[in-house]
Steps between C-alpha positions, in 0.01 A plus 500: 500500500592847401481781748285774355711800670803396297308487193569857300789594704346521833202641358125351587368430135275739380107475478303694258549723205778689650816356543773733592288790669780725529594516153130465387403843729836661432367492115179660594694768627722577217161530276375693739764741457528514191108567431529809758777644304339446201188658605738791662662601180131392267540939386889461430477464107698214336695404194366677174691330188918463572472800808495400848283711773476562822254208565708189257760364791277536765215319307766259393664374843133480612435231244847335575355512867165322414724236287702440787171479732363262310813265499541548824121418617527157220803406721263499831297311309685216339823504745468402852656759728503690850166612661500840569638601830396714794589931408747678689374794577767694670679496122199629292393768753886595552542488133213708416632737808825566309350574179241744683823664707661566170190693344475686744818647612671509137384868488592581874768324612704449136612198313753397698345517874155329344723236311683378780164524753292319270785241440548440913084466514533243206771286666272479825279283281681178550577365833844385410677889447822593656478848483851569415495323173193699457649829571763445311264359175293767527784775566648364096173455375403865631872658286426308218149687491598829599797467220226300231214735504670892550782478318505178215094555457479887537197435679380825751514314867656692783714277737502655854238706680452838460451675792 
């Protein structure tokens, strides 16, 4: 006799239509997204004969999204895979923190204060940080910005407070 743990690597065998749930809802995602950005950029006008607008790549990586969706989802289906496990919500709230930091002190504070900040929030994420990797990370990552987008990009940001 068999054991059925050891059967699929470990894994119970799947019952039902869905095999590998992970894979199967991580597809359902990526279509998701990429229907929301289509509908987002429905006014942004598209190719007209060999000319490109605003509206072609965007459109385009949408439908490479959808194509990848769909692969993705078949996999669930016809591969057996992980279930989906529990969320962690300390990264997805700390995450969405950083992100939210950055908006909102890139005018105030400059690039390279809201960088770093928003880098330090987005390391607290994970449980397994050492901070001093992280400083330093986010203290090279924070240069190569303030270098990237002034000076190489000409683009307007101010980098420290003004008082």
């Amino acid at each position: 006799m068999t054991n059925q743990s050891n059967v699929n690597g470990g894994r119970a065998r799947p019952r039902g239509f869905i095999r590998a749930p992970q894979d199967f809802y991580g597809g359902l995602v990526l279509i998701g997204l990429a229907v929301f950005s289509m509908y987002a950029g429905y006014d942004l006008s598209g190719m007209q004969g060999f000319s490109f607008g605003p509206g072609t790549a965007p459109r385009l990586f949408a439908w490479m999204l959808v194509g990848f969706g769909v692969i993705i989802v078949l996999m669930g289906v016809i591969n057996p895979g992980p279930k989906v496990e529990r969320w962690y919500w300390r990264g997805i709230i700390l995450t969405i923190a950083s992100i939210i930091c950055f908006a909102l002190t890139i005018r105030s504070l400059g690039l390279i204060p809201s960088s770093f900040i928003s880098f330090m929030i987005g390391a607290a994420a994970t449980d397994e940080v050492k901070w001093g990797q992280s400083a330093i990370v986010g203290a090279a990552l924070t240069a190569g910005c303030a270098i990237l987008f002034p000076y190489i990009l000409n683009l307007p940001f101010q980098l420290w407070p003004q008082f």
